[in-house]
Structures are given as C-alpha cells and as structure tokens.
SEBAFI-329711 format. One record per residue: x, y, z of N, C-alpha, C in turn; residue in three letters. Coordinates in steps of 0.001 Angstrom, whole numbers, plus 524288, in hexadecimal, padded with zeros to 5 digits. Example, Ala and Ser with C-alpha at 12.3 -4.5 7.8 and 13.67 -1.06 7.14 Angstrom:
2
833867E9C681E788300C7EE6C81E78833907F31C81E78ALA/832327F73681BA8835667FBDC81BE4832648001E81EBESER/
This chain:
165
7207FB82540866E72334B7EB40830B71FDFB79D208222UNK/71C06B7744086D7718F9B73690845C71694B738A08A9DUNK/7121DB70F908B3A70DF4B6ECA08F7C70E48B67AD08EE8UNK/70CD3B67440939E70C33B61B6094C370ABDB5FDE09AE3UNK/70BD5B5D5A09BCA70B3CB5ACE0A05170E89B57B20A384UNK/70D7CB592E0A89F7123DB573E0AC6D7139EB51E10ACFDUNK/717ABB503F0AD357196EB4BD10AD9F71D99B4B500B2B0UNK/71D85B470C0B5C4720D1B45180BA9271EDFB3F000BCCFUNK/720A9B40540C00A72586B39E40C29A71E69B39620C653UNK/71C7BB34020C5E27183EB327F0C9CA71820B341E0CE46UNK/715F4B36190D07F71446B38510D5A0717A3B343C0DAC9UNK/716B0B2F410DBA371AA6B2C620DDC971D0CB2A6E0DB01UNK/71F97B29360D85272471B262C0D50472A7FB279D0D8A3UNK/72DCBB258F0DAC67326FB26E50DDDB736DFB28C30DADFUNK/735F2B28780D564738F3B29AC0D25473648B2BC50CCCDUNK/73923B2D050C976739BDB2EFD0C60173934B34E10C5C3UNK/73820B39CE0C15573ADEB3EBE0C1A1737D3B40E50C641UNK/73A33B46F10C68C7393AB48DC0CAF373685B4E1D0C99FUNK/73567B4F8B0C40D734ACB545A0C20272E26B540F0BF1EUNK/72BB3B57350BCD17267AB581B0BC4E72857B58500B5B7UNK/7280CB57C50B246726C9B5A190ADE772363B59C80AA10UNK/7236AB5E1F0A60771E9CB60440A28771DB5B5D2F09D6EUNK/71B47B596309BD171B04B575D098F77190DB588109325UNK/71BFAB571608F307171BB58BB08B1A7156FB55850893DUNK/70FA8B57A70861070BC9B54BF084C170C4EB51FF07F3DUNK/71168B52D407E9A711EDB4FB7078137184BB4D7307A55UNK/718D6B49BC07C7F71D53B468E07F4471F47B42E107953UNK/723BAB43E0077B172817B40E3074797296EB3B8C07407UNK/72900B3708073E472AECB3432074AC73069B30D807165UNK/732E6B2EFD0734873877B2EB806E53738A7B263F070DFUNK/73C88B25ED0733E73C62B1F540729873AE7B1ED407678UNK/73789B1AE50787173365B180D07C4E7324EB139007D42UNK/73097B119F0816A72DD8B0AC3082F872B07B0C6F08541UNK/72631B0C71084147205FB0B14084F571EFDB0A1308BD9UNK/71CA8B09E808DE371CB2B06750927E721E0B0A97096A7UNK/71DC4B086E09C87721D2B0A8009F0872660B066C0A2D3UNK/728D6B0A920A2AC730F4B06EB0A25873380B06100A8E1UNK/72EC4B08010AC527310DB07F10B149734E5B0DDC0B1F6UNK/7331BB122F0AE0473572B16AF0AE9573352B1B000B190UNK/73517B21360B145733B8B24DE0B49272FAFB266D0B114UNK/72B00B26580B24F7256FB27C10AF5F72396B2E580B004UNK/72084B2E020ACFD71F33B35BB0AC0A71850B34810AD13UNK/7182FB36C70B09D712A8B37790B1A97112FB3D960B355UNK/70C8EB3E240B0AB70844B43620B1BD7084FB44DA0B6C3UNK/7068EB4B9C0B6AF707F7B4CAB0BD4070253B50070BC59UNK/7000AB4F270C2416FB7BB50D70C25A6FC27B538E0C788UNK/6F81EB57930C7306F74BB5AC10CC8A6F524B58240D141UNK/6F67DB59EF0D7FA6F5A0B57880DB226F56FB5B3E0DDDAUNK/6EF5FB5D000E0B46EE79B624C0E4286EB8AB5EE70E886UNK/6ED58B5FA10EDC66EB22B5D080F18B6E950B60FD0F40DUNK/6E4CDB5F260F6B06E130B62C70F9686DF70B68290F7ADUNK/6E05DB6B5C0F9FD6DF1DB71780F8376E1E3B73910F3A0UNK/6E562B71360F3DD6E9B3B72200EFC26E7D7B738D0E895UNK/6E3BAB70830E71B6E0ABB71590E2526DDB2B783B0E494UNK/6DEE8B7ABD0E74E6DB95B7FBF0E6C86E1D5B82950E459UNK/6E5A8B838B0E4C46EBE4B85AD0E41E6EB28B86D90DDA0UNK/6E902B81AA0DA1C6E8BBB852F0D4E46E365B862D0D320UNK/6E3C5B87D60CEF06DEB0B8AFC0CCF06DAABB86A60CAD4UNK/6DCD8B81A90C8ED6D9C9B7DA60C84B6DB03B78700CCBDUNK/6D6A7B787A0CFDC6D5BCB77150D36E6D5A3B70FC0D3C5UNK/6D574B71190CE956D29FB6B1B0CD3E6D78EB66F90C89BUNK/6DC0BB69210CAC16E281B67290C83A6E514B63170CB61UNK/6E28EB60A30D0526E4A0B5DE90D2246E311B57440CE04UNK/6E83AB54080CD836E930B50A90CA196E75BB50B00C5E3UNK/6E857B55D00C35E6E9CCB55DE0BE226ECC2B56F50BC5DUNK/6EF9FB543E0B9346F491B54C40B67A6F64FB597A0B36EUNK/6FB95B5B670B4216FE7FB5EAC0B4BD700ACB5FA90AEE9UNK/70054B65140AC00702E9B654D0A66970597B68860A7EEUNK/7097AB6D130A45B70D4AB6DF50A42D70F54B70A209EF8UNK/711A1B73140A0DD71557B766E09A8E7199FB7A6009A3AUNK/71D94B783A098007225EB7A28097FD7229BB7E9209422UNK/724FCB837209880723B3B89D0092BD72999B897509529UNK/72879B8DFE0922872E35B90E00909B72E34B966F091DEUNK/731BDB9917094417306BB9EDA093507350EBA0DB08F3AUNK/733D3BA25508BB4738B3BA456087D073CBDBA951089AFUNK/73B85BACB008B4573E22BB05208C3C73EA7BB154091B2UNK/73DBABAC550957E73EC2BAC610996A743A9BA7EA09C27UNK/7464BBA84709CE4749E5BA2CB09C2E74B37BA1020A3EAUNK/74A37BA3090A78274AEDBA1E00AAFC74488BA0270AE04UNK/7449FB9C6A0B07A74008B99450B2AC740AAB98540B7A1UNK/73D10B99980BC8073E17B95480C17F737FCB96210C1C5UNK/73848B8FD50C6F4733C4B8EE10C97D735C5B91510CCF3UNK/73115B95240D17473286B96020D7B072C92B92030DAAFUNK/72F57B8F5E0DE2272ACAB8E0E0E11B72A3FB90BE0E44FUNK/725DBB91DC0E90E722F5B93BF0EBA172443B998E0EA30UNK/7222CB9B1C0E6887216DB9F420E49171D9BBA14A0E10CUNK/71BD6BA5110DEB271718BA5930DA6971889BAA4B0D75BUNK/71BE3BADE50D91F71EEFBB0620D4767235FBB0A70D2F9UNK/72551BB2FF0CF3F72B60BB2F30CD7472E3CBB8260CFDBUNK/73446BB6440CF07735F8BBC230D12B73555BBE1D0CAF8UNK/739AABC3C00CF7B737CFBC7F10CAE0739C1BC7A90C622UNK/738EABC8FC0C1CD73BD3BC9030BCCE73BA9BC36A0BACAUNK/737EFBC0940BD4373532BBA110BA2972FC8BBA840B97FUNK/73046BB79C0B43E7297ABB7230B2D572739BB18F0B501UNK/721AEBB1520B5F57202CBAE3A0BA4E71D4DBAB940B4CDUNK/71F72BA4F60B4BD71BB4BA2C00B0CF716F2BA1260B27DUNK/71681B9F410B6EB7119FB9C6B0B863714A5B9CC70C08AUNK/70FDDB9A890C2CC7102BB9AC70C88770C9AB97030CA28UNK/70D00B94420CEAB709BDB8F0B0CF3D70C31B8E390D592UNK/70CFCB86770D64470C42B85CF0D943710AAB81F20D94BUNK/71336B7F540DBF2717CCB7CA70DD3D714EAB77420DDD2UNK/717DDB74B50D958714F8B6D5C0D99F7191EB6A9F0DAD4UNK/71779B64FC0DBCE71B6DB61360DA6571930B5B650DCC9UNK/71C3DB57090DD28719D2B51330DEE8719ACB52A10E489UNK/715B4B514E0E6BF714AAB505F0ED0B718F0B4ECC0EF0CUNK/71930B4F980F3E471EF4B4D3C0F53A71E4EB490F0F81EUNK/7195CB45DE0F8E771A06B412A0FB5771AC9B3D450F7D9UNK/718EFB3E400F11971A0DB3AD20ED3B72063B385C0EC56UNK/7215AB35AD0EA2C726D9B32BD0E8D572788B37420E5D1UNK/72561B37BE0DF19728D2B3C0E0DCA8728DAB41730DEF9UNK/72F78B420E0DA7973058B48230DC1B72FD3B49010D93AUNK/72DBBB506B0D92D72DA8B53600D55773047B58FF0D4B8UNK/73159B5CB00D1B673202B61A70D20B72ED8B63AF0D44FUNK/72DD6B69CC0D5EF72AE9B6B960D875728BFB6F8E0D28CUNK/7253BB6EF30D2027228CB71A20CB70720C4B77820CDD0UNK/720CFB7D200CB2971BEBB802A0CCD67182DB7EE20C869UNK/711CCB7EAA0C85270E79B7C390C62970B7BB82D00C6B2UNK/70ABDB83890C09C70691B88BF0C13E70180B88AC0C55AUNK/701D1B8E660C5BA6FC5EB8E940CAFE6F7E1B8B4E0C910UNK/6F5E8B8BBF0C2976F209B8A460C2076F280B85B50BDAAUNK/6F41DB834E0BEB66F76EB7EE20BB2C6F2E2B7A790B8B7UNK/6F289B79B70B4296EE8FB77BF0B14D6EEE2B71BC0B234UNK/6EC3DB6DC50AFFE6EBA8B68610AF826EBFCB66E00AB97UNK/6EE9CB60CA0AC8A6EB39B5DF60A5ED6E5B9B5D680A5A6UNK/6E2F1B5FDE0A3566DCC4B5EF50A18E6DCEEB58EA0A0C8UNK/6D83BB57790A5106D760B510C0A52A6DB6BB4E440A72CUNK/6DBE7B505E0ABEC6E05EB4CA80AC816E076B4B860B52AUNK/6DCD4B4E820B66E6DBDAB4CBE0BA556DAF8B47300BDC0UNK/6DD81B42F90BE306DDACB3DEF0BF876DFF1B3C260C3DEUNK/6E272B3FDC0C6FD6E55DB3DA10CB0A6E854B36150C775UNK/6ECDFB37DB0C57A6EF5FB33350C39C6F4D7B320D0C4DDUNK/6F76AB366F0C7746FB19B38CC0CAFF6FE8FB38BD0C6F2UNK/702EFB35E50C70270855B38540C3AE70C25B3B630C74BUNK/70CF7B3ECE0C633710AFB43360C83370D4FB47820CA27UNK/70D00B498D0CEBE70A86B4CAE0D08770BA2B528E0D1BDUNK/70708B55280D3AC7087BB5AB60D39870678B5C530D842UNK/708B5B5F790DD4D7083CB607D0E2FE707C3B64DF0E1FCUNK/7052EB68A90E4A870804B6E850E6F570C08B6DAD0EBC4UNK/7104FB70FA0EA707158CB706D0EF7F71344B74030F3D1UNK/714A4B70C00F6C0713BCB763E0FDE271735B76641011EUNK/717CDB7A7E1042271BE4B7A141067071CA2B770310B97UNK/71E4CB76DF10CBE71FEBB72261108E7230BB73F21152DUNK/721CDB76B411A797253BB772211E2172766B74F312248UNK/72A4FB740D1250572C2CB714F1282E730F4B6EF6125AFUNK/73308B6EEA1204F73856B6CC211D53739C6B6EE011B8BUNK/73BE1B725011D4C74113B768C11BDD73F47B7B2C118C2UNK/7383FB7C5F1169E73682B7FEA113E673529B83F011830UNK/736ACB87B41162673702B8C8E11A3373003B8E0C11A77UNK/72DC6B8E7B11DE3727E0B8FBE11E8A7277EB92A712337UNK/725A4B9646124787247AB9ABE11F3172AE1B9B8711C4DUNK/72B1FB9C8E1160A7258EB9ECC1135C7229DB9B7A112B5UNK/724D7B94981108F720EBB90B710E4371C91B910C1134AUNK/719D1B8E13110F1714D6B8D06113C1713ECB85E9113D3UNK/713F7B82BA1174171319B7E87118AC70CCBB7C5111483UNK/70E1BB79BD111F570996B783310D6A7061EB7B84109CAUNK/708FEB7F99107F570951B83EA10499708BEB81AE0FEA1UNK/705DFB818A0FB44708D9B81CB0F68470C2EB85A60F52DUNK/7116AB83E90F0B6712EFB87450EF6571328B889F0E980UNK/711BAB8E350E7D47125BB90580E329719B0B8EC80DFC4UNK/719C9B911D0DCA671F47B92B20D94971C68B94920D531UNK/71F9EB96280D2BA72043B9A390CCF67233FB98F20C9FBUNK/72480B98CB0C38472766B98AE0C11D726E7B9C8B0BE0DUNK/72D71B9EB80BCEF72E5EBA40F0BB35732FDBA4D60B664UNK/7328DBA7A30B47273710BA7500B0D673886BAD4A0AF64UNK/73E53BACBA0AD2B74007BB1830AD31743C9BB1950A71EUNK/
C-alpha cells in the first residue's frame, strides 16, 4: 500500500506513544504552528546491534541506520498474526516474511511494541549516524522471571514470523 519510514517516541522520553509506526514519505499537512509546542514529537528509529549481534543479519553493517518500512496488503488473504519465538507458520498459513523480534531496550524510559523485523531487513541508504530517536534491540530471553527455560534459552535472540491466512 505505500513504504516509508519508522517513526516513534525518543529512546528516553518518559512519555509519549508507546507504538512504532510506518511512515510515509509524502506526509499531508492540513492546519499547523510552525515551531515546536512542548508536544509528543515523532522521531526516526534506527537500528541498534550490540556486540556480536551485527553477525544475526545478512548486512552486517545496519547497526544505526535508520529503519524504513511498508504497509502491504494481502488481498485474498484476510486473517494476519505475528508469532514470536517462532520462524514458521502453522499449517494452512502462508508465511509473509520471518525475522527477528525487536523493540526499545528495556533499560530506556520509552516503551515500545515488540515488532518482528524481517531476517534481512534493509536501511535508509545514507543514513548511518548514530542520532538515536527511537530505537531498535533484538529481544532475548530472559530467565529467572517467570519465563520457562528450557525451552527459552537465557540471552537467546528471538525469531517470529508473520503469517496470513
């Protein structure tokens, strides 16, 4: 339906939204004041791979660069889920894409959704700056708080899939 680029709430900010979304590249504007108002601001979300973590996708070299995006459609498919820690669909679903489970660090102030982000998920060309904004983690699992391990695995990334039917 259109491409663009991610938009969310500053990496520490204590407030404002709590969700990631896809921006487009030809944004509307209708009545306005110039200047900013002391409001909830939209800032760019860029990738954030610590340590080994830049080997997980195929371009190695995606850490803080900013994050695009694009909203499809499947026409003759009308039912959709994300599964996290997973990488295929059940049976009788078509698998759109498969990746890796993102979202804001959790020592930061903002919250975020938990996104699946394709395995091999592209960049904005030129846009590498470390300038922060809204950020992008791989999730791991975490044991010792109530996550059953085994199966998780204690600092695991985890996959998901999105599927539709």
């Amino acid at each position: 339906m259109y491409s663009g680029v991610m938009g969310g709430t500053y990496f520490n900010d204590a407030g404002g939204a709590s969700n990631y979304l896809c921006l487009p590249l030809n944004p509307i504007f209708e009545k306005y004041v110039d200047g900013l108002q002391a409001s909830t601001y939209m800032h760019g979300v860029e990738f954030e791979t610590i340590d080994g973590q830049n080997q997980i996708f195929p371009n190695t070299n995606i850490d803080d660069d900013n994050a695009p995006c694009a909203v499809c459609q499947a026409k003759s498919r009308v039912s959709h889920m994300m599964i996290p820690a997973r990488n295929v669909c059940p049976s009788g679903w078509t698998m759109e894409y498969k990746g890796y489970l993102m979202a804001e660090h959790d020592y930061h102030k903002g919250r975020t959704q938990f996104i699946c982000v394709d395995g091999d998920p592209e960049a904005t060309h030129g846009s590498q700056a470390d300038t922060n904004g809204a950020l992008l983690y791989f999730v791991q699992g975490y044991c010792n708080h109530a996550l059953p391990c085994p199966p998780y695995v204690h600092g695991r990334e985890l996959t998901c899939v999105v599927c539709t039917q």
